[in-house]
C-alpha positions as CSV (number, residue, x, y, z in Angstrom):
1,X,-47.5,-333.7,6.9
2,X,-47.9,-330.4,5.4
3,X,-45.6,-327.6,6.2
4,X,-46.1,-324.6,7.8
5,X,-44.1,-321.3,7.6
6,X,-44.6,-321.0,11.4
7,X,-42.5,-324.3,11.8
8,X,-39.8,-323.1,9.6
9,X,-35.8,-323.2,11.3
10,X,-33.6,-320.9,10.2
11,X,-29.5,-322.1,10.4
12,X,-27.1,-320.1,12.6
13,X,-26.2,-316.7,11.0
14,X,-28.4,-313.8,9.8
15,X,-31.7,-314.3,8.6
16,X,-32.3,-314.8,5.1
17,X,-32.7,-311.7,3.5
18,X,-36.6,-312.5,1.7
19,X,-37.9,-313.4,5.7
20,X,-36.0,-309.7,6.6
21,X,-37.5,-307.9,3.9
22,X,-41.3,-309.5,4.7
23,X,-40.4,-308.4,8.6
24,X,-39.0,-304.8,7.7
25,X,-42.1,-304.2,5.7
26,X,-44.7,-305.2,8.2
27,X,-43.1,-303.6,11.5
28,X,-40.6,-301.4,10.6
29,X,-42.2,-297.8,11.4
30,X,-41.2,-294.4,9.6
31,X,-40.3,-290.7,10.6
32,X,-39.7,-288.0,8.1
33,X,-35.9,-287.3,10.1
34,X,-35.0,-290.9,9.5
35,X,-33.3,-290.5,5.5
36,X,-32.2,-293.7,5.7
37,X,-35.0,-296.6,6.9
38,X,-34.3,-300.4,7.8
39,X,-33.8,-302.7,4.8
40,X,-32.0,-305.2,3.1
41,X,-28.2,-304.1,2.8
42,X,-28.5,-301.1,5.0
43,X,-26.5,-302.1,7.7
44,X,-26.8,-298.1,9.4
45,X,-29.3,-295.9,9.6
46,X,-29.1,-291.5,9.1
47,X,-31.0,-289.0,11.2
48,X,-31.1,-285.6,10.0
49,X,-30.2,-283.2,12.6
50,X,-30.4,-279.7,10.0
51,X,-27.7,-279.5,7.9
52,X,-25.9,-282.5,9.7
53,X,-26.8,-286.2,9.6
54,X,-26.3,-288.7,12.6
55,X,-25.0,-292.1,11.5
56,X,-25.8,-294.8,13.8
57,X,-25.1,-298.6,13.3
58,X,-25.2,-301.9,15.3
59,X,-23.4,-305.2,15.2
60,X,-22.4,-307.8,17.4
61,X,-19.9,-310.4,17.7
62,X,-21.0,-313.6,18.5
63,X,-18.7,-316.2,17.6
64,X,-15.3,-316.5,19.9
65,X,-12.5,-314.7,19.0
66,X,-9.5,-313.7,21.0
67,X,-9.5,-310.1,19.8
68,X,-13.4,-309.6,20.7
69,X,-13.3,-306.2,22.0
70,X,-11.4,-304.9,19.1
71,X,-13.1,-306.6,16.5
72,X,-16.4,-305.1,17.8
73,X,-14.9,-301.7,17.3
74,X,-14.4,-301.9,13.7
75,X,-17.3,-304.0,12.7
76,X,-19.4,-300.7,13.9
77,X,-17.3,-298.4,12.6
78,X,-16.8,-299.7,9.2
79,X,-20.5,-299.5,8.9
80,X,-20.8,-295.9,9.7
81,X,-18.0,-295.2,7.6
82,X,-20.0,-296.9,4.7
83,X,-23.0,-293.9,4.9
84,X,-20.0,-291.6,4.4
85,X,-19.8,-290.5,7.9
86,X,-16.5,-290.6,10.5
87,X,-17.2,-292.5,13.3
88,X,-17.0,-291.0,16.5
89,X,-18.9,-292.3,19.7
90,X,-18.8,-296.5,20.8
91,X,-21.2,-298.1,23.1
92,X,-20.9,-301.8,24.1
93,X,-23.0,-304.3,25.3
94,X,-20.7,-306.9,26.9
95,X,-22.3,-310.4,28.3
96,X,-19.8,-312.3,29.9
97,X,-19.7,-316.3,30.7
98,X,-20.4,-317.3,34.7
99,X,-17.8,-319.7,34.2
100,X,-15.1,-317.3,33.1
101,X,-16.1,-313.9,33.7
102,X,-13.1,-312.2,36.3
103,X,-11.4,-309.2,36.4
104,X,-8.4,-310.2,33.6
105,X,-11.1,-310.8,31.0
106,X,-13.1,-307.4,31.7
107,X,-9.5,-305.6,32.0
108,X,-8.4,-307.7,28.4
109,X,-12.0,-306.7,26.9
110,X,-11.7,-302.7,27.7
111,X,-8.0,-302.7,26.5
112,X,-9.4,-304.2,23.3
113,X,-12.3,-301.4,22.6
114,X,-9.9,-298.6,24.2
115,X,-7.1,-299.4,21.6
116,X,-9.7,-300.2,18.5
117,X,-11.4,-296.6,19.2
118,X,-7.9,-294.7,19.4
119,X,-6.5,-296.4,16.1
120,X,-9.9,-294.5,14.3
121,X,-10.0,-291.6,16.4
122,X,-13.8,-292.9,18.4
123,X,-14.2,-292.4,22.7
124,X,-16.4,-295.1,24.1
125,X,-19.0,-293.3,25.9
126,X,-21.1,-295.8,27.4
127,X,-22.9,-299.3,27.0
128,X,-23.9,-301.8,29.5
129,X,-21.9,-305.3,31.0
130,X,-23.2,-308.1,33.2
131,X,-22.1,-311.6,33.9
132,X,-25.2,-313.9,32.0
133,X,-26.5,-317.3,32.7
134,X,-26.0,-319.5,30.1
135,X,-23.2,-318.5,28.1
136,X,-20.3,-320.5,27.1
137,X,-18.5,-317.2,25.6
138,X,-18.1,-313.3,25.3
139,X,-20.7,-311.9,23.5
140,X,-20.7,-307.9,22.5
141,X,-22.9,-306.2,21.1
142,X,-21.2,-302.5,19.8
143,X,-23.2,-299.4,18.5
144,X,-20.9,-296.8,16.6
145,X,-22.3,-292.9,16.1
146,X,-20.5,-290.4,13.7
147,X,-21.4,-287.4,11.8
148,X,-21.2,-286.2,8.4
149,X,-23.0,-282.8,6.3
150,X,-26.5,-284.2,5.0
151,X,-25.4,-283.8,1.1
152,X,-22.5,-285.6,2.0
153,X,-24.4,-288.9,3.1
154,X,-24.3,-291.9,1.1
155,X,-27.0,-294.7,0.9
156,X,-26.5,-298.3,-0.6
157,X,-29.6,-297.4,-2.8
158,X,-27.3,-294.7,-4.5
159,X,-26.0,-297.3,-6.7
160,X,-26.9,-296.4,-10.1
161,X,-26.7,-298.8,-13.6
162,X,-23.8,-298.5,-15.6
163,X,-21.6,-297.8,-12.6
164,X,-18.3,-299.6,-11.6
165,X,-18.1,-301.4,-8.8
166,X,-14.7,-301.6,-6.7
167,X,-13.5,-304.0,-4.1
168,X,-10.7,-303.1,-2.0
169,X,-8.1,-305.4,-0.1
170,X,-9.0,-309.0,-0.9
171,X,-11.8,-311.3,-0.3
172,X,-12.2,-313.4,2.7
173,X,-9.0,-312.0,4.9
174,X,-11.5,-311.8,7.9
175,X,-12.8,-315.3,7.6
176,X,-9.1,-316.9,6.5
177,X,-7.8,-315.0,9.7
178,X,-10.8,-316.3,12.1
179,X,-10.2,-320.0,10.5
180,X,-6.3,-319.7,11.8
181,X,-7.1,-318.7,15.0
182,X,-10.2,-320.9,15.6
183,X,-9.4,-324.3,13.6
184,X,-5.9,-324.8,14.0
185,X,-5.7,-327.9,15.4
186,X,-7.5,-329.2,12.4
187,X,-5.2,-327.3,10.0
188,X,-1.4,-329.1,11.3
189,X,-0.4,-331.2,8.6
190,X,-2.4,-329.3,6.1
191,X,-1.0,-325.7,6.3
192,X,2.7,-325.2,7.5
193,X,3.1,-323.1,10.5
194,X,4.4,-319.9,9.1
195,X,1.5,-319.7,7.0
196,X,-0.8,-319.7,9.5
197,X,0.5,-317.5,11.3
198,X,0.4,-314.8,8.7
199,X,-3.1,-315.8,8.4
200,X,-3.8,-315.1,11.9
201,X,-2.3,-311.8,11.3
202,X,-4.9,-310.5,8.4
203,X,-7.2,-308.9,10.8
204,X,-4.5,-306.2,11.3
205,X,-3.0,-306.0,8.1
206,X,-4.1,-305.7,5.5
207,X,-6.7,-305.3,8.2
208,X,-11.0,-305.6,8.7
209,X,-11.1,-301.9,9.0
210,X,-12.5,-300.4,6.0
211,X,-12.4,-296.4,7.2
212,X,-9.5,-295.6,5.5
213,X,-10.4,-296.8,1.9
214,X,-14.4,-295.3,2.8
215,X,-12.7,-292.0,3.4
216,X,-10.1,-291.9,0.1
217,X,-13.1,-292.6,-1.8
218,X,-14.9,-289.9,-0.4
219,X,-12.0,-287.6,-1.4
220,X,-11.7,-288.6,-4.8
221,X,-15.5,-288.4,-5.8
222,X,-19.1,-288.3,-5.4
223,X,-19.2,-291.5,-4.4
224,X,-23.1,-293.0,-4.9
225,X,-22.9,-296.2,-2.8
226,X,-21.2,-298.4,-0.1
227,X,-21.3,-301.7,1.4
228,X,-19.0,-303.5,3.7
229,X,-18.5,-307.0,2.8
230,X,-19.3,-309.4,6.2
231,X,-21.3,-312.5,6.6
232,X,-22.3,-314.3,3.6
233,X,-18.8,-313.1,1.9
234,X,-19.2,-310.7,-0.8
235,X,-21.6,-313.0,-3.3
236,X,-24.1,-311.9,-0.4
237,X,-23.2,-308.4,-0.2
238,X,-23.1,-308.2,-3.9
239,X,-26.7,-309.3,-3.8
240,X,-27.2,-307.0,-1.0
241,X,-25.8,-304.2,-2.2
242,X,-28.1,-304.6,-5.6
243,X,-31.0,-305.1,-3.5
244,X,-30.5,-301.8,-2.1
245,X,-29.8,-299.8,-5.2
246,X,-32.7,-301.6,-7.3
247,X,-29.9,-302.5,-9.9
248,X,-28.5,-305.9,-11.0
249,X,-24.7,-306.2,-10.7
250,X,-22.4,-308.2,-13.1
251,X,-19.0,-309.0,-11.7
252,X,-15.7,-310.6,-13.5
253,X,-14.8,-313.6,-11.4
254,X,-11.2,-313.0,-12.2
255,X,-11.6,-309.9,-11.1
256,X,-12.3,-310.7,-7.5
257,X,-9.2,-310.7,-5.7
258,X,-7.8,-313.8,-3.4
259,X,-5.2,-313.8,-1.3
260,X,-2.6,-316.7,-1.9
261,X,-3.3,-317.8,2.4
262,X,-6.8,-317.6,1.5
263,X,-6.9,-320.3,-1.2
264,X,-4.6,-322.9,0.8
265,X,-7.0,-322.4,3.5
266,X,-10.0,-323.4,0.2
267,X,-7.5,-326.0,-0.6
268,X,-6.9,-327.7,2.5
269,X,-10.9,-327.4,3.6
270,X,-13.1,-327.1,0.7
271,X,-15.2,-324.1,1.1
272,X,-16.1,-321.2,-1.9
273,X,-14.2,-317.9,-0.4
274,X,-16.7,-316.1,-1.8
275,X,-18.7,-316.9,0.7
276,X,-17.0,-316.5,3.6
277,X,-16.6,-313.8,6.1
278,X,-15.6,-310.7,4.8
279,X,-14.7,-307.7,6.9
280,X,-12.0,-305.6,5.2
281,X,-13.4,-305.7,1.4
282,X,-15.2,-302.6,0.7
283,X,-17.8,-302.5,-2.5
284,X,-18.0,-298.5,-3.9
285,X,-20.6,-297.9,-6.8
286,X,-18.9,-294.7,-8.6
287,X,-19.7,-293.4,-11.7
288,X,-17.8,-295.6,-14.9
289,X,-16.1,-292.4,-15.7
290,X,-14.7,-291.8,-11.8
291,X,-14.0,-295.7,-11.5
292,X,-10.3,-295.6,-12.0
293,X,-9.8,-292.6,-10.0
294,X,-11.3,-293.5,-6.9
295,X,-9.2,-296.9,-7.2
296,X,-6.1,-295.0,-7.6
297,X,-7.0,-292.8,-4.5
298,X,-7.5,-295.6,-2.5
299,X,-4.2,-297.1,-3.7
300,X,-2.7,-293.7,-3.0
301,X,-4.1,-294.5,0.5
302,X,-2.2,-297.6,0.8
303,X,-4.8,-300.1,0.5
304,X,-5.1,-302.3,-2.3
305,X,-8.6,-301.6,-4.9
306,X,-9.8,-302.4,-8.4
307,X,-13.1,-302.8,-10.6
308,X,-14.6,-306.3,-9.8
309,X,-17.6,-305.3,-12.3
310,X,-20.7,-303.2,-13.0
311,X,-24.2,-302.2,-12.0
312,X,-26.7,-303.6,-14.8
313,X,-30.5,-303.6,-15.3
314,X,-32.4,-305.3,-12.2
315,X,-33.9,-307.9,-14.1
316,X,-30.4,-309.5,-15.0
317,X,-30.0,-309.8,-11.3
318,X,-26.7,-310.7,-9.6
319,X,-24.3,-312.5,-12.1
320,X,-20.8,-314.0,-12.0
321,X,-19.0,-314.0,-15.1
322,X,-15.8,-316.9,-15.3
323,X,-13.9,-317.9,-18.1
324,X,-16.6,-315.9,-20.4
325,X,-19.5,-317.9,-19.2
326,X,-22.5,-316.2,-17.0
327,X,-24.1,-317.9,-14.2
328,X,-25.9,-316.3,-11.2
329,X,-23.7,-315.1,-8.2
330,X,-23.8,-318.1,-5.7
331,X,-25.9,-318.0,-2.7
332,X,-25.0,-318.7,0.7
333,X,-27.9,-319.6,3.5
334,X,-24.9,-319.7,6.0
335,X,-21.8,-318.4,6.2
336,X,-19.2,-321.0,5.0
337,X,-17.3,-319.9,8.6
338,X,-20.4,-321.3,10.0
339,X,-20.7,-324.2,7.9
340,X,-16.7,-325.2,8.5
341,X,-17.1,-324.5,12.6
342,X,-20.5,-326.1,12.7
């Protein structure tokens, strides 16, 4: 039987980036006050208001996780944070299970958002809740608004050959965290129990939050480009990231830096870290000349940042160098969370 695009499924995560692009260019509509239209690796979008720009960006959380409400916080706001603005102003959308929607959870869940949006200086100004057939968990869904002066914006397609590109923190801490907290039953026996609780610990420190190092970087330079690393790991917002910028981008696998809980976790389940879950790793495109600086600012900051490699001529595309040898960067259809959890 022949196949039909109609008929194609699609595995659980976002959709592949080629079926977004085809979408985005068929329905996505145009205003001359929107500076920063839908596309692939634009995870926020910019509306000029004069001299000002509006930054807003949406995300939701859909797999379960104890810190829900939290988590959607900074999700939003690292992606507001990324077009160079400081988020200020949270909605949520919160569906909540029949089975286990009462007034602990909804108490638990605003605690959660309350505290997120006071550790990075946001209010929660509205959104929407309601108790929905069908669900077996929490979902949220967040939006995050913040301002910054219009030359001040930055877009993902600032990213310019020849530049450096820095990661901050480490790959994968959001991911190794989420595996601790949702698989470990699977993991006794395989990874001792004071591991794993430090694991658990990575979404607070070194943290998901990417705010901090977004504004550092700021500080330090003209920044061209950002992108927050989350689903796919960062070999998709590499790609991503490229995409956006009309660049290729060649990156020093030994460069890329792994926590030590992160590879047990590899060890002990088999799955390529640089495709899992990334919240917390920030890629900045800076000049080659401001690359060191902005790293030592964000250093100065506290949080941990170095070259993982460089923006190159589209047609070389997205390549991983390792032990001197060049291969494309890896591509992930699914999350390897998802894969692992499915």
């Amino acid at each position: 039987m022949q196949h039909h695009p109609a008929m194609e499924r699609f595995p659980t995560g976002k959709l592949p980036n080629e079926v977004l692009a085809e979408l985005l260019s068929r329905f996505a509509g145009s205003a001359p006050e929107v500076l920063a239209p839908p596309g692939v690796g634009y995870d926020a979008t910019a509306i000029a208001l004069g001299d000002q720009c509006l930054v807003v960006a949406t995300d939701p959380i859909t797999f379960a996780v104890s810190e829900i409400g939290w988590y959607s916080v900074m999700v939003n706001a690292n992606d507001v944070a990324c077009f160079g603005a400081d988020p200020k102003w949270f909605l949520a959308t919160l569906l909540l299970p029949e089975e286990t929607a009462d007034r602990r959870l909804v108490d638990e869940l605003f605690g959660q958002i309350m505290e997120a949006c006071r550790q990075i200086g946001a209010v929660l100004c509205g959104g929407h809740t309601e108790i929905t057939h069908g669900l077996d968990r929490v979902i949220i869904s967040g939006t995050m608004l913040g301002l910054c002066p219009r030359d001040e914006l930055v877009l993902p397609s600032g990213i310019r050959k020849g530049d450096a590109v820095i990661a901050t923190k480490a790959i994968a801490v959001e991911g190794t965290a989420v595996i601790a907290r949702e698989m470990s039953g699977r993991l006794q026996g395989r990874v001792d129990k004071d591991s794993l609780e430090r694991m658990r610990d990575l979404l607070h420190a070194p943290g998901i939050s990417v705010v901090a190092e977004a504004e550092a970087a700021r500080r330090a330079c003209r920044v061209h480009a950002m992108h927050d690393v989350t689903e796919g790991g960062i070999a998709t917002a590499l790609r991503e990231l490229a995409a956006a910028g009309g660049v290729g981008i060649e990156v020093q696998r030994d460069e890329v830096p792994v926590l030590d809980e992160t590879r047990a976790l590899t060890d002990a389940l088999g799955f390529d870290p640089l495709g899992l879950l990334g919240s917390g790793t920030l890629l900045i495109a800076v000049a080659q000349e401001d690359g060191e600086k902005t790293a030592g600012a964000i250093r100065a900051a506290g949080v941990q940042a170095q070259a993982i490699g460089r923006a190159v001529d589209a047609d070389e595309g997205a390549v991983l160098i390792e032990e001197g040898v060049k291969r494309p960067m890896p591509v992930f259809a699914r999350d390897e969370l998802a894969r692992l959890l499915g």
